[in-house]
SEKOL-869873 format. One record per residue: x, y, z of N, C-alpha, C in turn. Coordinates in pm, 1 decimal, always signed. Layout:
N
((X Y Z) (X Y Z) (X Y Z))
...
This chain:
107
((+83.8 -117.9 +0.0) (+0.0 +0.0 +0.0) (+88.3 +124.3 +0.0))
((+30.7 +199.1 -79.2) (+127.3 +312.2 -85.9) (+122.7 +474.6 +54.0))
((+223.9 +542.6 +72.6) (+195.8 +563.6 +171.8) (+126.6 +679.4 +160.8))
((+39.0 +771.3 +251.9) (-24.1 +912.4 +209.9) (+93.1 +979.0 +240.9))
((+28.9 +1151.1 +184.1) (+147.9 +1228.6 +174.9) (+153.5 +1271.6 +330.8))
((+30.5 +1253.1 +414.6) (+90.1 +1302.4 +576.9) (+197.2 +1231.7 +622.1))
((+200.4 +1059.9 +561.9) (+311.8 +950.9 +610.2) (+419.3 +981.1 +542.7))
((+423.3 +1032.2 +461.6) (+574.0 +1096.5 +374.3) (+602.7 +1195.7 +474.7))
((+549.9 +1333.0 +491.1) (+575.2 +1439.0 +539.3) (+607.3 +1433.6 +695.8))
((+521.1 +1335.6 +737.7) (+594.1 +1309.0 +864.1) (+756.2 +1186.3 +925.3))
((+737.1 +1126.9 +854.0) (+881.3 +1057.0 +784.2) (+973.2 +1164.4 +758.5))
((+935.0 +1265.4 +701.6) (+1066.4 +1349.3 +666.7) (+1072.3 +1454.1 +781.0))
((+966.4 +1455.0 +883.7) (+988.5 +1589.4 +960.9) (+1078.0 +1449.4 +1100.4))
((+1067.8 +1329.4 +1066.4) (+1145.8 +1250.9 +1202.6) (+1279.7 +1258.0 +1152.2))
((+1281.5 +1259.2 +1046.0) (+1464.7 +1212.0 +969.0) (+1513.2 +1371.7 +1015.2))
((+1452.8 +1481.4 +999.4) (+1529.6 +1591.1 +1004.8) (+1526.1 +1591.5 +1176.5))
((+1425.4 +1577.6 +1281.6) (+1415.7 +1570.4 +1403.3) (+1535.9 +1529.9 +1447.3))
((+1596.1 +1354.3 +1376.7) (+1683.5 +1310.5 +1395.3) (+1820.0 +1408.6 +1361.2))
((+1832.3 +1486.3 +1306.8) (+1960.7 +1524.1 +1254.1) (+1980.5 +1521.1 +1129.0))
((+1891.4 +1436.9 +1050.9) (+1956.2 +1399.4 +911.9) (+1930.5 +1499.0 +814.9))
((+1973.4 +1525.0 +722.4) (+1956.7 +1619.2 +565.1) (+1852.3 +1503.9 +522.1))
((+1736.0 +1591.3 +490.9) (+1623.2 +1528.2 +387.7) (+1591.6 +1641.3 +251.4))
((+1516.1 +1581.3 +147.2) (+1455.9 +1636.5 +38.7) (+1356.5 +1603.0 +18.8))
((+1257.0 +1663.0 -29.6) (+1113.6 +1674.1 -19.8) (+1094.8 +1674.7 -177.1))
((+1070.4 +1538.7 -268.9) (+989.2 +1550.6 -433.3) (+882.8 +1570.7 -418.4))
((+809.3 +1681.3 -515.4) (+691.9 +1679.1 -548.3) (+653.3 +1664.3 -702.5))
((+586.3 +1605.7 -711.5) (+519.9 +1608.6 -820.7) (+444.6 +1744.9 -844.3))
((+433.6 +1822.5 -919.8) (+405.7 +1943.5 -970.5) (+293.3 +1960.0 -1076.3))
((+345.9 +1866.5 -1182.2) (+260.6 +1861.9 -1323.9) (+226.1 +1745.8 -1396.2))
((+196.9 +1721.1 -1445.4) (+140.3 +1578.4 -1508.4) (+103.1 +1624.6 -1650.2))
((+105.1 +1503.3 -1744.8) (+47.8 +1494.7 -1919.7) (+32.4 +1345.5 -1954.7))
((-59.8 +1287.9 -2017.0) (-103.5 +1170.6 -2027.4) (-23.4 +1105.2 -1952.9))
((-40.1 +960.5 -1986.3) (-36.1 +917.8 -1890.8) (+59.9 +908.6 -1757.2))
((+25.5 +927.3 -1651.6) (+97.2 +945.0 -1545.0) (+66.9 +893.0 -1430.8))
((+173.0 +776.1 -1394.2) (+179.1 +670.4 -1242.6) (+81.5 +702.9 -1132.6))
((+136.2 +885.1 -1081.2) (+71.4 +897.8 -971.6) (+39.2 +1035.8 -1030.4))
((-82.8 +1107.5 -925.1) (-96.2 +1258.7 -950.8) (-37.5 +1348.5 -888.0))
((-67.5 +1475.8 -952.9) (-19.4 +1580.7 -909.1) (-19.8 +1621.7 -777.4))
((+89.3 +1655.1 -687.3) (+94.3 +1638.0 -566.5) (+135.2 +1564.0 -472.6))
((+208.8 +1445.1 -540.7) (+292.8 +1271.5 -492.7) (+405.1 +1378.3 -445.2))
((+480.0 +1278.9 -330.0) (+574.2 +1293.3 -261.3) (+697.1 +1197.9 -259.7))
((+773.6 +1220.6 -251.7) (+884.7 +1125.5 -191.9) (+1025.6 +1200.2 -123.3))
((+998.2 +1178.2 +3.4) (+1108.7 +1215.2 +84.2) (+1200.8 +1123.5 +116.1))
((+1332.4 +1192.7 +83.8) (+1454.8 +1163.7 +95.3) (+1531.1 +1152.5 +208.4))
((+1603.8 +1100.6 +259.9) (+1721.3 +1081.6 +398.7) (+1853.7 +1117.6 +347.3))
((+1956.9 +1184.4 +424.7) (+2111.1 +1182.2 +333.0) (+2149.8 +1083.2 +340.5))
((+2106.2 +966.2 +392.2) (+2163.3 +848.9 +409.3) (+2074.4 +699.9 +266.1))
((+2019.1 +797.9 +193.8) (+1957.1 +745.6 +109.1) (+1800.6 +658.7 +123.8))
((+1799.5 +667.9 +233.5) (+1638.0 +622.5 +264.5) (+1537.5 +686.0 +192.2))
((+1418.3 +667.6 +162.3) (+1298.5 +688.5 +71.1) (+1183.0 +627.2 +87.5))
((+1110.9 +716.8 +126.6) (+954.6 +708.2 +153.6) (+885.5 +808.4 +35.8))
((+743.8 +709.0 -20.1) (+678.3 +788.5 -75.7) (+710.5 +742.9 -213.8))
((+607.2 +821.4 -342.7) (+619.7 +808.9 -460.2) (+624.5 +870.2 -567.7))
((+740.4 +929.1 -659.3) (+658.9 +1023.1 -754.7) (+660.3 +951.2 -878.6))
((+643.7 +840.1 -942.5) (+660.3 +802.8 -1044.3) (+554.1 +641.5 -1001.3))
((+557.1 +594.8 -910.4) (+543.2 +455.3 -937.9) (+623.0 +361.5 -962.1))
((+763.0 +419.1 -928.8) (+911.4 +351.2 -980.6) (+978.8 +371.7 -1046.7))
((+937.5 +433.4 -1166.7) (+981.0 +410.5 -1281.3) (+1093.4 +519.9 -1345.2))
((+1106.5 +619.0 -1222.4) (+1218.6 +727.6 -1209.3) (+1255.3 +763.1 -1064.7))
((+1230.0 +666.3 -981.9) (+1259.8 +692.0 -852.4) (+1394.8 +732.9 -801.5))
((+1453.0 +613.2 -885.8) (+1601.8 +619.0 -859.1) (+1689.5 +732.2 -924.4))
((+1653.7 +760.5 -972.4) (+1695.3 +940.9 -1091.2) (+1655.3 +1046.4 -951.7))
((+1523.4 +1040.8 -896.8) (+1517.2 +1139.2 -823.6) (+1571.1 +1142.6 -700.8))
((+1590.7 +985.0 -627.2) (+1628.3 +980.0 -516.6) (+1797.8 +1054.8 -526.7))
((+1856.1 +981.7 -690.7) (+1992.7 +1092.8 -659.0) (+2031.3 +1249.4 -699.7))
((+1899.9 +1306.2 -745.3) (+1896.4 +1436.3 -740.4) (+1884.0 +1482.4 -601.7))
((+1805.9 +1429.5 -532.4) (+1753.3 +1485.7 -410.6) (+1893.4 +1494.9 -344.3))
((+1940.3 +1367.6 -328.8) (+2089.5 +1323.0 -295.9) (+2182.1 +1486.5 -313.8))
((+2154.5 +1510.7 -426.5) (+2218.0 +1638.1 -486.7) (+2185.8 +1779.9 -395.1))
((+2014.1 +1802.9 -416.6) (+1975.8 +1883.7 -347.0) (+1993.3 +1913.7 -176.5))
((+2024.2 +1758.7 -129.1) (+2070.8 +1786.1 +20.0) (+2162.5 +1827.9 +45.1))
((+2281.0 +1811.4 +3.0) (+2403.6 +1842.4 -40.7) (+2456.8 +2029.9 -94.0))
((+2371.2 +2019.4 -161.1) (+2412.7 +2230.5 -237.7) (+2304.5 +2266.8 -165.5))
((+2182.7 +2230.6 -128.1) (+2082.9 +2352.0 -115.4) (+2003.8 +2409.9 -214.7))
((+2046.5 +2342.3 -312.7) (+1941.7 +2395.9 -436.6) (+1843.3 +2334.4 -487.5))
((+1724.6 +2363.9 -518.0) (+1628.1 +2335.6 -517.9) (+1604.3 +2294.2 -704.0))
((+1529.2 +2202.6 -752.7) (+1562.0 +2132.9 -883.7) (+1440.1 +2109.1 -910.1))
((+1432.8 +2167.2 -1042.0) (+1257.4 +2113.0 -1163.6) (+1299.2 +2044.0 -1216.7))
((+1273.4 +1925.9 -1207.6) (+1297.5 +1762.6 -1303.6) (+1191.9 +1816.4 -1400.9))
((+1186.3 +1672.7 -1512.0) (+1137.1 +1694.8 -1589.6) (+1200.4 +1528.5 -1683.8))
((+1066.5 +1458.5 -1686.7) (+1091.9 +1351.8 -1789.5) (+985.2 +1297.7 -1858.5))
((+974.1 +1272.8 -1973.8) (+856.4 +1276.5 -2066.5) (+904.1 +1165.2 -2162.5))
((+820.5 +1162.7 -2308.2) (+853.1 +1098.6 -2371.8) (+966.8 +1167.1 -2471.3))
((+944.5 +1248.1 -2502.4) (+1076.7 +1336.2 -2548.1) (+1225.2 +1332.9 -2518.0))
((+1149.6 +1270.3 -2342.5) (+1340.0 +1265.8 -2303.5) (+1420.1 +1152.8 -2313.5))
((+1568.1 +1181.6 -2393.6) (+1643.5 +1022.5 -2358.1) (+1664.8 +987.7 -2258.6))
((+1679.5 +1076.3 -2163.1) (+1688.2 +998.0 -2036.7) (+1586.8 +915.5 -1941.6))
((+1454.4 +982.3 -1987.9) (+1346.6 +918.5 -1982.9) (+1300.0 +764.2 -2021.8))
((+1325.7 +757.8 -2097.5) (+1339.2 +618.9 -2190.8) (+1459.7 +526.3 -2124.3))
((+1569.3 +576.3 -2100.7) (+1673.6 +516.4 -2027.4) (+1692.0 +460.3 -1883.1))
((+1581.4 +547.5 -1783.8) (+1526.7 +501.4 -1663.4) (+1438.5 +436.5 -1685.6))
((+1351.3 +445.7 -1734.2) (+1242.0 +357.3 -1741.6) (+1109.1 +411.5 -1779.9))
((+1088.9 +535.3 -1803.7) (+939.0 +626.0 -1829.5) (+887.0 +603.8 -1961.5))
((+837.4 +472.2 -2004.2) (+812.4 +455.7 -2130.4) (+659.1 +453.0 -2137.7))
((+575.4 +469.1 -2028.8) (+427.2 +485.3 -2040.7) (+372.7 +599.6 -2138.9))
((+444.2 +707.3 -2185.6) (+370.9 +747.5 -2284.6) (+351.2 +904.3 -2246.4))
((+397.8 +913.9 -2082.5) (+366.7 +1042.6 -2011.4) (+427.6 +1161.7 -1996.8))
((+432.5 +1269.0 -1915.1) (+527.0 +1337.9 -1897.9) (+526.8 +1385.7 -1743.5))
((+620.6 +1373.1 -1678.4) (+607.3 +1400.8 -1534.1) (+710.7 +1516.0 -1468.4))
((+675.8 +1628.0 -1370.5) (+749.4 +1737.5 -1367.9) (+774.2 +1750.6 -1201.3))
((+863.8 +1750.6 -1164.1) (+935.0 +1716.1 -1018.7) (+1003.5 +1849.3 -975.5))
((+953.6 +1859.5 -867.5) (+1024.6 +1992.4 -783.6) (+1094.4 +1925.8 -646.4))
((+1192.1 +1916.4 -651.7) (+1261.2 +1894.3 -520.9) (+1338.7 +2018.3 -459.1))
((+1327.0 +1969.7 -326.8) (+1394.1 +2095.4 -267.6) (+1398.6 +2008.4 -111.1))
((+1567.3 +2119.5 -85.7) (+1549.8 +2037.9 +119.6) (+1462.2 +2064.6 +189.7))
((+1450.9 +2003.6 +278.4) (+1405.9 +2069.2 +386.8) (+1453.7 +2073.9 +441.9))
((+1471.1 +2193.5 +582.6) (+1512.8 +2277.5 +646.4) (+1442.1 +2252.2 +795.1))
């Protein structure tokens, strides 16, 4: 079962409680077909832990190491993978969709 976004958001407010650097994905935008909707989560740990979903899998691992990124500089990142993209096709986003990701730390 997948988790709600209060069980994401609170997952990421214990990892930072704890000490740890987290990142917060959101799903932003959507175009045919698309895993989850607008508004999916997946929070990050610096230690690579991951709760939550913005894809259904199928680019998780792309975002988990952006986020990776974003804990790290502080900068906040608009993904972006569709059918247009090669890299899209190369992770795995071959459903046909286009999906638009805002990550950023939390603080």
């Amino acid at each position: 079962m997948a988790e709600s976004a209060t069980d994401v958001l609170a997952q990421a407010r214990q990892w930072r409680e704890a000490g740890k650097g987290v990142a917060l994905a959101t799903v932003v935008d959507t175009w045919g077909s698309s895993p989850v909707p607008t508004g999916s989560h997946l929070a990050v740990s610096d230690d690579s832990a991951f709760v939550g979903s913005v894809s259904g899998g199928c680019i998780e691992g792309a975002v988990v190491t952006e986020a990776l990124q974003v804990i790290a500089d502080g900068r906040p990142r608009q993904l972006e993978y569709g059918v247009t993209d090669e890299m899209a096709w190369a992770i795995g986003l071959a459903c046909g969709g286009k999906v638009q990701i805002y990550v950023e730390r939390v603080e």
